[in-house]
N, C-alpha and C positions, 0 to 999 in steps of 0.2 A: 599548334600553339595551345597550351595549356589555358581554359578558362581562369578568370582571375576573380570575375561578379557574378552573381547569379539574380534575377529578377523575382520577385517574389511567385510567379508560375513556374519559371522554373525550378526553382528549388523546393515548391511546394510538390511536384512532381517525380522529384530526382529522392525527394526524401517519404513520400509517403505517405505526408498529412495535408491539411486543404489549405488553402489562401487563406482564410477566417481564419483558422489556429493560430497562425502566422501573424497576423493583425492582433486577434488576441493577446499573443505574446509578448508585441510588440508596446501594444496599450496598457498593458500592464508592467514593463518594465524589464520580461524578461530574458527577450531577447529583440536587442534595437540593433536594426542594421546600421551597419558602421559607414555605407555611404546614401548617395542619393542623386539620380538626375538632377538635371537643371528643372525638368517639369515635377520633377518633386517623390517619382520614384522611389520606389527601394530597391535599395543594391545588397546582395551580402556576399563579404569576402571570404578567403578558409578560414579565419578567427571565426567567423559568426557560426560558419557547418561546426567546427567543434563544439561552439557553443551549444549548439540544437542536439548535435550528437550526445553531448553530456545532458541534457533536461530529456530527452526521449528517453536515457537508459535510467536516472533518475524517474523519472514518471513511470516506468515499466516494472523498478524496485517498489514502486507502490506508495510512493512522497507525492504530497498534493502541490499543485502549483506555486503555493507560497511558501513551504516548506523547502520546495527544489529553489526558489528564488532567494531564500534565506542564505541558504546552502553556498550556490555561487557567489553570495554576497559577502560571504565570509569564510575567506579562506584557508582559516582555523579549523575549518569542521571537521568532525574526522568520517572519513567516506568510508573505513574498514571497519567503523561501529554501526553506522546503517547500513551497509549491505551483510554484518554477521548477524545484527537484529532480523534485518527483512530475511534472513535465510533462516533463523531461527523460527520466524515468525511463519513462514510456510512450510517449514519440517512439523510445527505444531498444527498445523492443518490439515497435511498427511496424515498423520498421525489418527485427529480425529477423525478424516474420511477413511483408514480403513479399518477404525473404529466401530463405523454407521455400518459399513462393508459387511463385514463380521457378524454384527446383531442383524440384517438385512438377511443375510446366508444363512444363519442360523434359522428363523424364521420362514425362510422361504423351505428347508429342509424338511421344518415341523410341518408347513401346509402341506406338503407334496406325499409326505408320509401317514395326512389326516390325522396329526397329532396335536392333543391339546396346546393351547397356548398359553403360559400364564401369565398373571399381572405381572412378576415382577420381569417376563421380558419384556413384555409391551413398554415399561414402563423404560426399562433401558435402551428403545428404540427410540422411543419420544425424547430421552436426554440428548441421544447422541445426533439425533436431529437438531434440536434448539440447540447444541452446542454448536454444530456446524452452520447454521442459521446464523449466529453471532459474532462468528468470528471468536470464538473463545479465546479470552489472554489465559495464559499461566501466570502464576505468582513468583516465578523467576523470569519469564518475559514482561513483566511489567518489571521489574528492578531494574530488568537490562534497559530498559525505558527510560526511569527515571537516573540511568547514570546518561543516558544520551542526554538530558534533560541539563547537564551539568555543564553542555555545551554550548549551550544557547544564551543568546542575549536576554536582558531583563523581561524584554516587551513577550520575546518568546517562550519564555519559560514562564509566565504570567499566563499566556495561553494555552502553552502543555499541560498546568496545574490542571485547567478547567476540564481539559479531552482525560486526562489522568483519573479527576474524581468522580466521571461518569464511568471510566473502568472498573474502578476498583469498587464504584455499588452496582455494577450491575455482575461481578468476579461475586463480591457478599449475597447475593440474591441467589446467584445459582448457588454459592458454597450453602446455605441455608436449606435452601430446595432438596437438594442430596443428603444434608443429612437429618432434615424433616424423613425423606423416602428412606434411609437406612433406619428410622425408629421401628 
């Protein structure tokens, strides 16, 4: 016979995260098991596994707790503009790791050949460092942002403003920085 409930060890086990997660998720809202012993227990049924199923692949696309709680809360969101974002958003990461790769390679070339080194590669190692340090947005992944940004509720989009105006100075800091080093 097919299982019907799982207990919070077992399904803390069967799926790969601890009991604390589980509590966590439940204390905040996330995901509340749908039954309960008579001693007060948690039960959770296959609704609850796909629940967890869908906040694990969410939290691995890289959406913070309340963003993924947002998300199942509203089931308007559209899931093919964060995961094209979140794919866009690690293609741009690649990108600059083999970015760093390249000026690393280069570099390593010059020392093994005992060749000078000049500022301005040094200086294109250190960027491509601090860009991968930060998590660099492009200026077309932050728009892709602010049209996600089109989908949220007031309260939400009130606090993507705030995570948005620390991108976009800290996007102006670096843009400045570069073309200070281009003078």
């Amino acid at each position: 016979m097919q299982q019907t409930t799982w207990k919070i060890g077992e399904l803390a086990r069967q799926s790969g995260i601890t009991v604390r997660t589980l509590h966590h998720y439940h204390q905040i809202g996330l995901l509340t098991p749908s039954e309960f012993t008579e001693a007060g227990h948690r039960l959770y049924t296959k609704m609850d596994l796909m629940k967890l199923q869908q906040i694990l692949s969410l939290k691995q696309m890289g959406l913070s707790l309340e963003e993924i709680h947002n998300f199942l809360e509203n089931p308007g969101s559209n899931l093919m503009l964060i995961v094209q974002t979140r794919l866009e958003s690690i293609n741009e990461q690649i990108k600059l790791k083999i970015r760093l790769r390249d000026e690393l390679e280069q570099l390593q070339t010059l020392l093994l050949s005992n060749q000078d080194i000049g500022v301005d590669q040094l200086l294109n190692i250190l960027e491509a460092i601090r860009m991968n340090e930060r998590n660099y947005l492009t200026p077309d992944l932050i728009e892709k942002l602010k049209t996600f940004q089109t989908s949220l509720t007031e309260e939400q989009k009130s606090r993507m403003r705030e995570k948005l105006s620390l991108v976009e100075e800290t996007q102006m800091q670096a843009l400045k920085k570069m073309v200070l080093k281009e003078r």
